[in-house]
Every structure is written in C-alpha cells, then in structure tokens.
VMD Tcl script that builds the backbone (N, CA, C; Angstrom):
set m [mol new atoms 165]
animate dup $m
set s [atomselect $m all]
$s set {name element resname resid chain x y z} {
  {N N UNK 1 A 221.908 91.050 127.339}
  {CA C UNK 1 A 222.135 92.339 127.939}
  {C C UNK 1 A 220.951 93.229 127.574}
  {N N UNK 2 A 220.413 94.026 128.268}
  {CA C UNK 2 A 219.323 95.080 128.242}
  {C C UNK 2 A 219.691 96.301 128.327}
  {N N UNK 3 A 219.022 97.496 127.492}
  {CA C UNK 3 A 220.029 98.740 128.379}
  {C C UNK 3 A 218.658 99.262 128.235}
  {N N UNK 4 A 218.495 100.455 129.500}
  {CA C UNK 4 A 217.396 101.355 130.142}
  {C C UNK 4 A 217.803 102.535 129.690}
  {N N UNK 5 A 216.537 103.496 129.885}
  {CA C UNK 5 A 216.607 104.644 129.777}
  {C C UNK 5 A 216.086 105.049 131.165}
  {N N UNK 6 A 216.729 106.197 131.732}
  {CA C UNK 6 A 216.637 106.249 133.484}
  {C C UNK 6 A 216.364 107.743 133.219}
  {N N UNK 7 A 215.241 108.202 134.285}
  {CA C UNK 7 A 215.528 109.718 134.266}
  {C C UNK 7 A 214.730 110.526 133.365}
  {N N UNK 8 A 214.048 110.010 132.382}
  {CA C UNK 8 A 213.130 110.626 131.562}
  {C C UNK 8 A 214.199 110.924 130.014}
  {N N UNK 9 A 215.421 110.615 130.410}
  {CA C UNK 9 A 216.725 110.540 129.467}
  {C C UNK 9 A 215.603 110.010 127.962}
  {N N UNK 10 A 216.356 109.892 126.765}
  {CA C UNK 10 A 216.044 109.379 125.287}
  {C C UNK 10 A 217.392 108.304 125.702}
  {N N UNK 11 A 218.368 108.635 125.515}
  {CA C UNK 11 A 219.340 107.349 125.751}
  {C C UNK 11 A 219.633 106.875 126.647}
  {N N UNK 12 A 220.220 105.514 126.868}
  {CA C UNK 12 A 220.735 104.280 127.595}
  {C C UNK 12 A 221.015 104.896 128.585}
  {N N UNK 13 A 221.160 104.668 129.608}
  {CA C UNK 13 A 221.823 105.096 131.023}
  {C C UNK 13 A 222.252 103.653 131.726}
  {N N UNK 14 A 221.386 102.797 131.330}
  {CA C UNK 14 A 221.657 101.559 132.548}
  {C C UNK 14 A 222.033 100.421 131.990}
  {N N UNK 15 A 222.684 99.354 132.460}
  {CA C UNK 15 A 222.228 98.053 131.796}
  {C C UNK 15 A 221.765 96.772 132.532}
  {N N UNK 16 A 221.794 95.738 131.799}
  {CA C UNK 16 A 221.393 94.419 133.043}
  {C C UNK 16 A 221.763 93.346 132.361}
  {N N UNK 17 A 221.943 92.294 132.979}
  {CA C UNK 17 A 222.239 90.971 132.337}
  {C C UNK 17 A 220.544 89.882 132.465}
  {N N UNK 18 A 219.864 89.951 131.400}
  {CA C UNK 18 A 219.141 88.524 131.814}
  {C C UNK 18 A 219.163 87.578 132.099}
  {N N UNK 19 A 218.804 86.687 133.335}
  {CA C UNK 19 A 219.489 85.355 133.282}
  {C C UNK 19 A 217.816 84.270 133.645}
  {N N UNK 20 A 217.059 85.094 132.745}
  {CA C UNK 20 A 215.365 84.394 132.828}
  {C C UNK 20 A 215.092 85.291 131.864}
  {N N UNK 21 A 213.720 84.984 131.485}
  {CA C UNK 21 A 212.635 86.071 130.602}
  {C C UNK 21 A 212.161 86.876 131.262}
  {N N UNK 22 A 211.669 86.709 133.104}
  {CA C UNK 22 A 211.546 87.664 133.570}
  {C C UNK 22 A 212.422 88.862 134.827}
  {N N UNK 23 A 213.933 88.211 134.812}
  {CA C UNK 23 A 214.718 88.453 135.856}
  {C C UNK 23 A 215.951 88.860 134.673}
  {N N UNK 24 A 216.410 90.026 136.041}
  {CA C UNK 24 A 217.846 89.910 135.822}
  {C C UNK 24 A 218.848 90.499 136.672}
  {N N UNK 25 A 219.932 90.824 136.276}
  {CA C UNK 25 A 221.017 91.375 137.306}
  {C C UNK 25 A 221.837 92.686 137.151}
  {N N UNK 26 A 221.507 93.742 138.211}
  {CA C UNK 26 A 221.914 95.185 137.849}
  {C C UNK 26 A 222.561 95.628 139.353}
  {N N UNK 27 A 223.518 96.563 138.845}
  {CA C UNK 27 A 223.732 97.522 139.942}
  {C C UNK 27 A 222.428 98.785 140.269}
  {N N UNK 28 A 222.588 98.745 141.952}
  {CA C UNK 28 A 221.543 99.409 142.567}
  {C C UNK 28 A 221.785 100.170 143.189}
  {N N UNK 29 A 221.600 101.691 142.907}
  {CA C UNK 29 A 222.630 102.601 144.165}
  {C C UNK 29 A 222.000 101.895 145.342}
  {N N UNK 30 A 223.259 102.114 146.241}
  {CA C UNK 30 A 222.890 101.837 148.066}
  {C C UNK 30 A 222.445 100.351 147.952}
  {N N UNK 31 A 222.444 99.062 147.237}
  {CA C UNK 31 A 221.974 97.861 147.251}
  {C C UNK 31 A 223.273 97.169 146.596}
  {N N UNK 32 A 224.164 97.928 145.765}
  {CA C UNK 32 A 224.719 97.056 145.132}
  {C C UNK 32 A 224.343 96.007 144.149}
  {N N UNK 33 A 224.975 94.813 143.746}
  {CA C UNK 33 A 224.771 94.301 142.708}
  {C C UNK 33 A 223.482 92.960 142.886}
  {N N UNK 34 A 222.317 93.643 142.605}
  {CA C UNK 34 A 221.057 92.601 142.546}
  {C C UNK 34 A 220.575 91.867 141.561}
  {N N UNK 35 A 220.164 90.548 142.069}
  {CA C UNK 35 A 218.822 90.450 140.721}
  {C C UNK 35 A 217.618 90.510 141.355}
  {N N UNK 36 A 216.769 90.859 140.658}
  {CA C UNK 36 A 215.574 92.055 140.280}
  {C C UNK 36 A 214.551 91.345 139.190}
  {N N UNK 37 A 213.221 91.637 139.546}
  {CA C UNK 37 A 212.343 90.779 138.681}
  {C C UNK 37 A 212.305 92.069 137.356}
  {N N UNK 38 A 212.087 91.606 135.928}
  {CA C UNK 38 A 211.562 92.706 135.173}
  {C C UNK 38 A 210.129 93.231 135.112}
  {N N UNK 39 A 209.893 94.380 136.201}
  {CA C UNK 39 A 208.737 94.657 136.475}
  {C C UNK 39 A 208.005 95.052 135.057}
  {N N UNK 40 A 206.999 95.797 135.403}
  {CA C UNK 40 A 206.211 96.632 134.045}
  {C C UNK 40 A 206.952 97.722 134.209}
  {N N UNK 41 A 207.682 98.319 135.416}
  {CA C UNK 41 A 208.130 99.895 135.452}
  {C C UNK 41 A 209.521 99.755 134.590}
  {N N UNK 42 A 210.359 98.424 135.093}
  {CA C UNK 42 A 211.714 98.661 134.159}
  {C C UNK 42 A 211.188 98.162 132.842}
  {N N UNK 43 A 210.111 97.314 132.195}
  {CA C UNK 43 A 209.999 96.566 130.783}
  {C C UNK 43 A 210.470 98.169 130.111}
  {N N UNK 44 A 208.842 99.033 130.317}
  {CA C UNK 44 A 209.004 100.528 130.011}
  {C C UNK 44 A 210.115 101.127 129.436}
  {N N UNK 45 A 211.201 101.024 130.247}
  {CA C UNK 45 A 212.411 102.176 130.182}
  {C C UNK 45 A 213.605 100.877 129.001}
  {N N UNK 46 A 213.015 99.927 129.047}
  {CA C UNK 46 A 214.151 99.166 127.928}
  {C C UNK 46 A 214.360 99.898 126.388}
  {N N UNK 47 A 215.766 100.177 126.442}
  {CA C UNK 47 A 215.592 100.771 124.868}
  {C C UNK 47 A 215.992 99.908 124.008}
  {N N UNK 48 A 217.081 98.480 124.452}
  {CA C UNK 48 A 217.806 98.064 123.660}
  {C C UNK 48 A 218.056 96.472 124.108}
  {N N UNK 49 A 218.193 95.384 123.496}
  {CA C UNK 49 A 218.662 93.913 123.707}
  {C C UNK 49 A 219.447 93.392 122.957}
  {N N UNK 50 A 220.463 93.183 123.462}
  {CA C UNK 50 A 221.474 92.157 122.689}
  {C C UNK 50 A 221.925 90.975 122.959}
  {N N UNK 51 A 222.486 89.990 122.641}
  {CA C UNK 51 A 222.195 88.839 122.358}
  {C C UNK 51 A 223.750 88.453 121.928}
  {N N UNK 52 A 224.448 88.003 123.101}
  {CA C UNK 52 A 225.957 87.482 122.880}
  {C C UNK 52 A 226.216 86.010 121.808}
  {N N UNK 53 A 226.771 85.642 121.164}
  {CA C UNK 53 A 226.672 84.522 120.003}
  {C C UNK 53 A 227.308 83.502 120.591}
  {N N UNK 54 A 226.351 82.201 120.797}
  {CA C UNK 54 A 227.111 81.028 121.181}
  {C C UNK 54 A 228.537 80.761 120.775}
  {N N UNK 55 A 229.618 80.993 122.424}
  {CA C UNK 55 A 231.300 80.879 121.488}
  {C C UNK 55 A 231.540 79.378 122.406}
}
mol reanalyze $m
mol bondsrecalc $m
mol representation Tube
mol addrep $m
C-alpha cells in the first residue's frame, strides 16, 4: 500500500495498492478504479509504504 500527499497537503490524502515496482491501482475522479504507471509526478507525492505480512 502507498499513501500520497495530493494538493500541496503535508498529509496522506490518497492511497494505492502496488501490484509491480512500477504500477499500481487507485481510484480516479471521473475514471474510476485504475492501474496507473508510478510516474516521477506520483513517486514525488509518496509519503508512506506499507507492507502487509505473509498470512
């Protein structure tokens, strides 16, 4: 999971699921639910990664 900072915001606003090193999957106003390459514009706005534990 990834979470963004959107908006010039300091905290999280967004999140995404990775399902590559360079892709992943987010809601998009007016697009709905995409996957999306991780450009240089979203790397930028990442504040946070977590990492679910093999269950």
């Amino acid at each position: 999971m990834v979470l963004f900072r959107l908006g010039g915001m300091s905290e999280a606003r967004h999140c995404g699921i990775m399902v590559s090193a360079t892709r992943f999957i987010h809601a998009q106003e007016h697009l709905g639910v995409v996957e999306a390459n991780l450009t240089e514009g979203w790397a930028r706005r990442v504040s946070g990664r977590f990492e679910f534990p093999n269950i």
